[in-house]
Every structure is written in C-alpha cells, then in structure tokens.
LUMLUM-508540 format. One line per field, with one value per residue (C-alpha): z, x, y; residue number from 1. Coordinates in steps of 0.05 Angstrom, whole numbers, plus 32768, in hexadecimal, padded with zeros to 4 digits. Example, Ala and Ser with C-alpha at 12.3 -4.5 7.8 and 13.67 -1.06 7.14 Angstrom:
// LUMLUM-508540
pz [809C,808F]
px [80F6,8111]
py [7FA6,7FEB]
n [1,2]
***
This chain:
// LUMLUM-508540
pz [7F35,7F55,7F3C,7F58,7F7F,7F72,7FA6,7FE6,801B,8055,8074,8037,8031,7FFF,7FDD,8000,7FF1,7FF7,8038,8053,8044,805C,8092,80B2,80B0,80DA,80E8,80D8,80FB,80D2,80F2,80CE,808D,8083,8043,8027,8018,7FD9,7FC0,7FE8,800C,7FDB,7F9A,7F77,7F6C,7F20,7F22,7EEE,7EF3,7EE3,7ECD,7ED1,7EAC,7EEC,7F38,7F22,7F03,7F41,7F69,7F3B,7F33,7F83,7F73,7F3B,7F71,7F59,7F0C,7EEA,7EBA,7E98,7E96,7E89,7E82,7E57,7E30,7E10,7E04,7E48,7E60,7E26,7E58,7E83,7E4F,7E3C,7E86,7E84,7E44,7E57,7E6F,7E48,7E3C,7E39,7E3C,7E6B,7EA7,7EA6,7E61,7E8E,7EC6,7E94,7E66,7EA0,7ECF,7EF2,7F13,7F5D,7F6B,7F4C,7F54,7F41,7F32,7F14,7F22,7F5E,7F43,7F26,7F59,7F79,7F39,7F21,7F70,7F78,7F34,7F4C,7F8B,7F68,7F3E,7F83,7F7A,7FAA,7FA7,7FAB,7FAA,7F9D,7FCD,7FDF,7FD6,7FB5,7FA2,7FD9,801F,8009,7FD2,800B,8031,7FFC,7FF4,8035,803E,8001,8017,8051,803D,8005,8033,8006,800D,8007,8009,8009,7FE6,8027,801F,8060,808E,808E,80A8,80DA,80E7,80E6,8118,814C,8148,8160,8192,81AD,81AE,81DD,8209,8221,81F9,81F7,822A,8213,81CB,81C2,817F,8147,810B,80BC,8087,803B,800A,7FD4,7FA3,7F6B,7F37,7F24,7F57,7F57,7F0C,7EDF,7EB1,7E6F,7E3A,7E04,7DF4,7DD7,7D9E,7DCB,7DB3,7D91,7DCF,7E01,7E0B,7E2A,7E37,7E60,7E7F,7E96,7EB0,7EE2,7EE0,7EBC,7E73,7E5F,7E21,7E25,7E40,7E53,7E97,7EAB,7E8C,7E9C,7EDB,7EF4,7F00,7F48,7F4E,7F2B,7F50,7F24,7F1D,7F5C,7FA5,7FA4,7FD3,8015,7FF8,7FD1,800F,804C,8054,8056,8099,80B9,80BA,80F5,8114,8122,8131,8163,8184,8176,814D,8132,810D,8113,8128,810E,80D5,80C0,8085,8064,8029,7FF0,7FCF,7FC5,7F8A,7F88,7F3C,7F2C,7EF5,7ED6,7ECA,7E98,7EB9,7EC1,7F0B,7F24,7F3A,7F74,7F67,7F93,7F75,7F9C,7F72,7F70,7F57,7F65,7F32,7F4F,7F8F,7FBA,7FA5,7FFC,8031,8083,80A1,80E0,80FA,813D,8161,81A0,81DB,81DE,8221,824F,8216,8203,81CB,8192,8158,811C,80EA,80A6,8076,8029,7FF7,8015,805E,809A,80EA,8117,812D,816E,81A0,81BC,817D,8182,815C,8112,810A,80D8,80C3,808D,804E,8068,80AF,80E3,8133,8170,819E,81ED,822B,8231,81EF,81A8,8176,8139,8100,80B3,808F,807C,80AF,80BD,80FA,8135,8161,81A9,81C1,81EC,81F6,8244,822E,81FC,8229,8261,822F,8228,81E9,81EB,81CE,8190,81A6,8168,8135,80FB,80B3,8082,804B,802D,7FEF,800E,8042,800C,7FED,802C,8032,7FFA,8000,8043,8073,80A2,8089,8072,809E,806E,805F,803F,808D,8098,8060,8057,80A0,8089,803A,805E,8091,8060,8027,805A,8066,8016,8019,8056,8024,7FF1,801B,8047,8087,80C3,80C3,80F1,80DC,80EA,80D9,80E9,80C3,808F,8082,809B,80D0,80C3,8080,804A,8012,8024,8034,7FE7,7FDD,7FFA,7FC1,7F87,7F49,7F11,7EC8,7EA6,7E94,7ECE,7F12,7F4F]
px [80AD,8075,8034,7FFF,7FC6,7F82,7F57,7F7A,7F61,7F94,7F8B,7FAA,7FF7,800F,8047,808B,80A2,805B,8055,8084,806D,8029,8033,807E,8079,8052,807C,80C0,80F1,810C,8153,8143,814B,8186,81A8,81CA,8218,821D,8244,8267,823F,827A,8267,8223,81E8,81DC,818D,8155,8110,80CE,8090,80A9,8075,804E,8066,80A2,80C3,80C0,80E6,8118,8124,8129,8166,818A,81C1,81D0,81DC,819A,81A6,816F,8124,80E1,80A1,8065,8057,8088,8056,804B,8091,80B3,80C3,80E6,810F,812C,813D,8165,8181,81B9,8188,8178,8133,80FE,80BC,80C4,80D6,80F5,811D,813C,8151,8167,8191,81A5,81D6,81FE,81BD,81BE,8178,8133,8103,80B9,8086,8058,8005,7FF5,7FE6,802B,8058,8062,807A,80A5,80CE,80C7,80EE,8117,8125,8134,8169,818C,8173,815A,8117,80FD,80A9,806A,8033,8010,8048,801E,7FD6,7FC9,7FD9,7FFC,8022,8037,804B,8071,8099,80AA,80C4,80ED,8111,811E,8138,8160,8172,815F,8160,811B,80EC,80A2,8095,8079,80A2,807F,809E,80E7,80C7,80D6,8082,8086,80B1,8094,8050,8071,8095,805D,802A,805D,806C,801A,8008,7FC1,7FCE,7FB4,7F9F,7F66,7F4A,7F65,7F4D,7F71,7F48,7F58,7F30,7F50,7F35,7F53,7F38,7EF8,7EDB,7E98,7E99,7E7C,7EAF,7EB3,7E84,7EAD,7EFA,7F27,7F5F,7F9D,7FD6,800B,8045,8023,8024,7FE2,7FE8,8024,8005,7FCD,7FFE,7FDF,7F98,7F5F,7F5E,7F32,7F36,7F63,7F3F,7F54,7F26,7F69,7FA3,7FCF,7FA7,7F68,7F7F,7F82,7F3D,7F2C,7F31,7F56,7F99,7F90,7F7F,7F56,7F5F,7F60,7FA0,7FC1,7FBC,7FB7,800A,800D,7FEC,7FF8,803F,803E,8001,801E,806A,8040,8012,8044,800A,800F,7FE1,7F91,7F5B,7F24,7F0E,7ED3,7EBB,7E80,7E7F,7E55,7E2D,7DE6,7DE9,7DAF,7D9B,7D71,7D3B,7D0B,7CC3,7C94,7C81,7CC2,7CCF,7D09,7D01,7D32,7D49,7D78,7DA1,7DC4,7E07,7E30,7E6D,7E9B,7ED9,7EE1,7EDF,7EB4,7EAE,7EB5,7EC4,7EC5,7EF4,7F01,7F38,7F39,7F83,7F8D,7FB0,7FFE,801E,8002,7FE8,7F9D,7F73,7F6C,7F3A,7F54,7F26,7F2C,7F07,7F05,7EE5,7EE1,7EC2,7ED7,7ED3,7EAC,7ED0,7EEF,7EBE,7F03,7F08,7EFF,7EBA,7EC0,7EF9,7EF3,7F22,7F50,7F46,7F73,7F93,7F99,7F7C,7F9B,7F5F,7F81,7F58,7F7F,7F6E,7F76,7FB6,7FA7,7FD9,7FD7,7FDC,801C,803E,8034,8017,800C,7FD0,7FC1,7F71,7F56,7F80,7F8B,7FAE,7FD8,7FEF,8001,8025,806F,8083,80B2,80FC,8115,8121,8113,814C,8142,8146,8178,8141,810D,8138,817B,8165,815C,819D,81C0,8197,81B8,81F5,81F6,81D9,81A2,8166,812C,80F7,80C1,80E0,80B7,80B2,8090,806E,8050,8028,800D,8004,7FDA,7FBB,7F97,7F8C,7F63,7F3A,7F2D,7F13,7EE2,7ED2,7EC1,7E9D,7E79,7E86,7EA5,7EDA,7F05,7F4F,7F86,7FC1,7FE5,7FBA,7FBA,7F63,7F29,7F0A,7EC4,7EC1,7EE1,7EC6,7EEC,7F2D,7F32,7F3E,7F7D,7F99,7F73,7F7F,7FB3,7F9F,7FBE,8008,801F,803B,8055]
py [7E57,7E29,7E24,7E5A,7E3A,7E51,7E6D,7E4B,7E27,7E35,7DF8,7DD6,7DD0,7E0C,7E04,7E06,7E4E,7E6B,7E40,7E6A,7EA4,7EA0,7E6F,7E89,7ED8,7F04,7F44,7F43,7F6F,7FA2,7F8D,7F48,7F64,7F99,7F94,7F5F,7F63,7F98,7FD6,7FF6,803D,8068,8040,8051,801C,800C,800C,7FF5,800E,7FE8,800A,8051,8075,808F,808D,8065,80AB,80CF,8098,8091,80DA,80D3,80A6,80C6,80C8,8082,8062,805F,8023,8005,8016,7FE5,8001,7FD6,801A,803D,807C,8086,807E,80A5,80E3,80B9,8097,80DF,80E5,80B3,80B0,8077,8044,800A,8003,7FC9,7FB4,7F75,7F7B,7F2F,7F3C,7F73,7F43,7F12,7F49,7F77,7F48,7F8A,7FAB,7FB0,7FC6,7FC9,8003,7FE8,8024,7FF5,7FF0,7FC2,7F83,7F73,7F98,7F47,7F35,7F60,7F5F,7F13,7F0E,7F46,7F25,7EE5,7F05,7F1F,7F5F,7F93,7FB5,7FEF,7FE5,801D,8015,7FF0,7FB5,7F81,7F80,7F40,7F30,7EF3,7F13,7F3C,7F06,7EE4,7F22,7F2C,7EE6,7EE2,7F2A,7F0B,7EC6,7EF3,7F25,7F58,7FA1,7FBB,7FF3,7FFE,804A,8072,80A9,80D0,808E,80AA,80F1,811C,8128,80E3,80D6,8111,80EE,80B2,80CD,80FA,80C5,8098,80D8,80D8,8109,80ED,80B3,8074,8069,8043,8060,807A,8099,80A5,80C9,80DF,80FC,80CA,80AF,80E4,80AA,808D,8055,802B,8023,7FEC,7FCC,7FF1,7FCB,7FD7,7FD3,7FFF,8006,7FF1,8029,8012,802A,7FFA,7FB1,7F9E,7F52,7F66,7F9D,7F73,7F40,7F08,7F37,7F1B,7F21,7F67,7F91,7FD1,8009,804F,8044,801C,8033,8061,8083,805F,801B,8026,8026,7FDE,7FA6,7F7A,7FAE,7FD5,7FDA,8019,8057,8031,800A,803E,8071,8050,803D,808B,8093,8045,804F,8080,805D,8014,8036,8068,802B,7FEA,7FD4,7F8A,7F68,7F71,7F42,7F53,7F8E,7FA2,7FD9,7FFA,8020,8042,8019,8041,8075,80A8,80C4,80F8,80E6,8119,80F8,8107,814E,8163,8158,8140,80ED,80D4,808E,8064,8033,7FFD,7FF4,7FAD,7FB3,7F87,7F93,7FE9,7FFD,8028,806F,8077,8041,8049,800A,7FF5,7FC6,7FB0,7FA3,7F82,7F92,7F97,7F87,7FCA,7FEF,7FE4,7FC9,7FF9,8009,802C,8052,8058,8086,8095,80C3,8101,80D8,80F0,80DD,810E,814B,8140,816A,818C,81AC,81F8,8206,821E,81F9,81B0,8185,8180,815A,8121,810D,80DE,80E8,80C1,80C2,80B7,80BD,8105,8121,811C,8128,813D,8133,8135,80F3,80FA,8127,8176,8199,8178,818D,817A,8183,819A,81D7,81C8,818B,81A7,81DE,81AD,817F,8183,8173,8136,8140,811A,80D6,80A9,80AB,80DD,80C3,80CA,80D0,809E,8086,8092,8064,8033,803D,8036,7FF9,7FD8,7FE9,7FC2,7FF9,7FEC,7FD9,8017,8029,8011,7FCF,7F94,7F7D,7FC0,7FC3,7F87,7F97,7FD0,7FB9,7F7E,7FA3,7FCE,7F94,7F73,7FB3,7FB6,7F6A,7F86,7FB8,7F8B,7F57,7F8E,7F5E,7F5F,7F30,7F07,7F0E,7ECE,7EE4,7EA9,7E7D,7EB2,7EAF,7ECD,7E94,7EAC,7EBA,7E7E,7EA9,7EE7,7EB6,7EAA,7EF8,7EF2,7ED2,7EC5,7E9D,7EBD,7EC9,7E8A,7E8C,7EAF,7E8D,7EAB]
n [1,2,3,4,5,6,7,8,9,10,11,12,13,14,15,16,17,18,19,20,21,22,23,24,25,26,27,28,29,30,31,32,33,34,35,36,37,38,39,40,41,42,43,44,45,46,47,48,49,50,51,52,53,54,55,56,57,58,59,60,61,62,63,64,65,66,67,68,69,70,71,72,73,74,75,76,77,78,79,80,81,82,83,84,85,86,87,88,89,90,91,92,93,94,95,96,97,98,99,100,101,102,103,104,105,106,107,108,109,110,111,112,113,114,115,116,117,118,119,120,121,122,123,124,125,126,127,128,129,130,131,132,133,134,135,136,137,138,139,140,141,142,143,144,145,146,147,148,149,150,151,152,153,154,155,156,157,158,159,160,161,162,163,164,165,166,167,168,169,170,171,172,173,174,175,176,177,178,179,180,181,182,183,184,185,186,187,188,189,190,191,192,193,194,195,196,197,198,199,200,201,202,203,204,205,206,207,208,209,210,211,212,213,214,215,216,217,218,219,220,221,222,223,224,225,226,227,228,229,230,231,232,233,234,235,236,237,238,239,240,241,242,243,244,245,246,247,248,249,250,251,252,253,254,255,256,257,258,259,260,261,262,263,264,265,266,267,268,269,270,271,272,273,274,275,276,277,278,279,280,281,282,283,284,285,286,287,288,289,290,291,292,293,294,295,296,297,298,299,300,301,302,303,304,305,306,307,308,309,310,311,312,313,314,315,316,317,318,319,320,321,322,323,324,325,326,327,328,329,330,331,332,333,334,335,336,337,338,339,340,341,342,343,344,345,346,347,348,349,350,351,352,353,354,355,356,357,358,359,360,361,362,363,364,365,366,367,368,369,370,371,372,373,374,375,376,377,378,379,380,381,382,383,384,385,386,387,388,389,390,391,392,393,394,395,396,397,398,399,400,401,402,403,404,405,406,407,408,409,410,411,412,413,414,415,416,417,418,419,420,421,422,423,424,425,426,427,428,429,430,431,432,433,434,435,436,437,438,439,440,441,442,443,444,445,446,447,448,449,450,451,452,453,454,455,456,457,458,459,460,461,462]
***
C-alpha cells in the first residue's frame, strides 16, 4: 500500500489512490454503489468478524441468518463470550492473518474502536470483500474518503452501523418534513446526553500490567505508542483522541441520517463549536470554608466533557440556507416557546425549526410532535411515500448478494462520518472554521487542515 503522508498540505499532489479519494468524491449516489456480483439471494454469506468483543457481537448476532466463519478480536478475554457463540468460527488475533488464511469469506463485519475501522475495511476491501462498518466509519475525514472511493472503485457492498436509518420513524420524519409540515427549514437542532464514558481527562501517568488475553501493540494499531491502561481498553476509548471521536462522532450519524435525507443536505461551509473547558473545584481553607476555584482545562488528547456545534449549509435550488445545532453532555437548545408550559424536553432529540412551527422527534425515531397546537391540528399527515426498509442488516445482506445498495452506504456515510469529524476538529480548535470540501482543508485555518489526517504511528500505511 503507498506510503502515508504526514500532516498534508492539500495543495501538494497526494498519492494516486489517496488523490482520489480526497480530490474525486464528494457525495456519491447510493445507486453508484449496489453490490457487486456475489451469491446468489437463496445461498447464505460465509462472514468473519473483526474485533467482536463489544458492538461487533450485537451486529453479528443481527446476521446469524448467514454462515458465521471466522472471528478476530486483539483480546481473547474480552471476546471469549462471543467465541462460544460461535463455536465453528475460526479464530484470530489479526485481522490480516484472517484475510490471508480465510480465502471463502464474502463479507467482513468490523466492530472495532474508531481509529482502526479504515484499516481493517481497506484490507477488507482489498481482498474483494464487502463491509459492514461501526460508526462513525473512520476516525478522519480522509480515511472516510478513502473508503468511500475504494467501495466504489471495488464496487463493494457496504454499510455504515446506523441501525435507526432503515426505520420506519425514520422515514415519516422525512416525509413529513417534505409535506410542509413546518414549511421551510432553516434551523435545526440534535441533542444527546452522551457521553456514558469519561471525557476531559489527563493522560494516565502511569501504565499498567497489560493482561495476558490482549495484544496491545495491535490494539493500539496506527495510534501513538502509550502504555496499557484500563482508561482505554475495553470501554473508554471513545473518549481519547487518539482511538476515538468522542460523543459528537459516536452519536451524531444517529440523528444526521434523517436530517440531510429530510433537507437534501450536502456538504457544509462553514462550522463552528464551543465546549467545556472551565472546571470549578471546591477547596476548604484554613478555617474551614469552602474556596471556589476555576480552572481553565487544556486537554488536548480527551474530549470535552460538553460541546455546542454549529454547521452552516447553503442553499439548495428553492430551499434555503440552513444551520444545524449540535449539543453534548447533558446540553440542550431552548425550549421552543410553542411548547405547552411544564413540559421539557427529553434527554435526546432532534427539532426541525420551519417558519410554521416546530417538529419534534427523538434522535433515533419515536413520536412525532407538531407545535404549536394550531399547526398540528391543521396539518394532514402525509401518506407513506418513501420506500419502507427491509431491515438494517438484511439490507446489507441483500447488498452483497447483488441487491440494491443499503441506505447507509459508505456514500452515505462518509457525509455524515465527515460532517461530524469536522465538528470535533471545531471542538478541538474552538474556531469557527471555513470548510472546502472540494479542496478537502479548512481555507482559514492550515493548522486545523492537518487534523484531517495526521501522521501514523510508524509501521503502519494506509
């Protein structure tokens, strides 16, 4: 594979294949990339799984419909469960002595943490296989891009995990924001109450005794070398820079999905963020009275224990320029002043704000609600128009067995897996930047460019 540059300069020529990839692809239609020739829909995908331990159990259990084959997870501790699952399946450590070794796979689900998930599915993709990804797909916007070209040069079968994109909620939002319900859309707002794990940490001072079921050096893959630490591994790597893409990334695909299919979003221009980064302690003095103390906190290898982030969109034939809101750690936007009083919102969700009214909806489908009650008693709700899904993973399957292409295809995924990776370098930055997504950089900021695809630990290429 070709050498990885270091911090890029975009202007410079990239390599050929990563040329592509940053340079060629902007959205690709999901039509583009429908499965390649495969087994026939009456014959059964022969899967292998990679880093099953966590997340990647639950998708494969999702597609025990299909031959479960072989199974690679760095720590055999962790993943033991999941090995007695699926007693059949071969089992390894490395992902690639599983490509190499396992020539009759179809398909390749990836459950691994962020920051190898472009790994693993480039050599996946490589080998001919098709890909099933966690979320967010890759831990950079041009990782993202890379992957999006490759399943599309390959014309692989893919999938990006957002289970709530082949809903039915899903799908009403859509079709309820198109109907009018609000009229235009100029604002929107998403909200979670994630992170579950610890954020805004300083790196552990001391190491630990690495156990004997885990391989570390692979675990840490193209990150920076660190000493083991339970702080990372198996739960709260999301939350350090270096592995993960904290809660913006891990959560944000949840709620985008239905936002750009509502308002034919495409890329932003611009994004913007602030987040936590004074922490107040309480000293007692000598008299025993309680001191206030603000500390300003940089810390640049976890992210913010809250961020607020704004992306601006621009206008799309008749419909109008929109902002879209983002907000973490228990934040939340104001209550829409159609709300009836008493009444708050719910620990996650997502608002269309329209010059009729406001829809609320949860982040990853339920109840609809219409404000202010005049509107939502004049409002017709629209019939089903949109096609209804077949399921998340059955899409998939279908996928690769030559059947249309999933709704959360790389394509797909790759907008939204970009569209919140350049909120997290706001985040990190605290600026308001201007976004090219042609030219693949920030125009105002060079420093903030070079987060978009910084340097690999030595010994690994992309």
């Amino acid at each position: 594979m070709p050498q990885t540059p270091s911090a890029p300069d975009r202007d410079r020529a990239q390599p050929t294949r990563r040329q592509a990839a940053s340079a060629a692809f902007l959205i690709v239609p999901a039509s583009v990339l429908g499965g390649q020739a495969g087994p026939a829909p009456s014959d059964k995908l022969n899967i292998a799984g990679v880093g099953v331990g966590g997340m990647g159990f639950n998708y494969l259990r999702n597609c025990e419909s299909q031959n479960i084959v072989a199974l690679a997870d760095v720590d055999h501790g962790y993943s033991a469960r999941v090995f007695a699952h699926f007693p059949k399946a071969k089992t390894y450590r490395d992902y690639r002595e599983l490509l190499d070794k396992e020539k009759g796979i179809d398909a390749v689900i990836i459950g691994t943490p962020d920051h190898t998930h472009a790994f693993v599915a480039m050599a996946a993709m490589d080998a001919g296989k098709h890909v099933y990804c966690a979320k967010p797909l890759t831990r950079t916007v041009y990782e993202a891009r890379l992957l999006t070209e490759t399943a599309k040069k390959k014309k692989i079968a893919t999938q990006m995990s957002v289970q709530s994109s082949a809903s039915d909620d899903a799908r009403t939002t859509e079709e309820w924001i198109q109907a009018g319900a609000v009229g235009e859309v100029r604002e929107v707002h998403v909200w979670t109450d994630c992170p579950i794990w610890p954020q805004g940490l300083a790196r552990p001072r001391e190491g630990m005794t690495v156990p004997k079921t885990i391989d570390w050096d692979l675990w840490l893959g193209p990150a920076p070398e660190r000493p083991y630490h339970a702080a990372y591994h198996p739960f709260s790597w999301r939350g350090w820079v270096d592995f993960g893409t904290g809660a913006l990334g891990d959560m944000a695909c949840h709620a985008f999905h239905v936002v750009f299919r509502a308002l034919d979003l495409g890329h932003a221009t611009r994004v913007s963020a602030s987040a936590t980064r004074v922490v107040r302690h309480r000293l007692v003095n000598k008299d025993g009275q309680f001191d206030l103390k603000n500390t300003v906190i940089d810390l640049p290898e976890t992210f913010p224990h809250s961020s607020l982030v704004t992306w601006d969109f621009p206008a799309r034939g008749a419909q109008p320029a929109v902002r879209l809101h983002w907000y973490d750690g228990g934040l939340k936007p104001a209550i829409p002043a159609s709300m009836p009083s008493g009444q708050t919102l719910g620990n996650d969700g997502i608002c269309f704000v329209g010059g009729k009214g406001v829809l609320l909806a949860g982040l990853t489908g339920g109840k609809h609600v219409l404000l202010p009650e005049a509107r939502a008693k004049e409002f017709a709700a629209p019939s089903k128009t949109k096609p209804r899904s077949e399921g998340h993973y059955m899409e998939w399957i279908n996928a690769c067995k030559g059947g249309p292409a999933a709704s959360c295809e790389f394509g797909f995924g790759s907008l939204l897996t970009e569209t919140a990776l350049i909120g997290t370098i706001a985040c990190r930055t605290g600026k308001s930047l201007d976004w090219d997504p042609v030219r693949m950089r920030f125009p105002n900021d060079p420093t903030a460019s070079t987060l978009l695809n910084p340097p690999y630990r030595k010994g690994w290429k992309l």
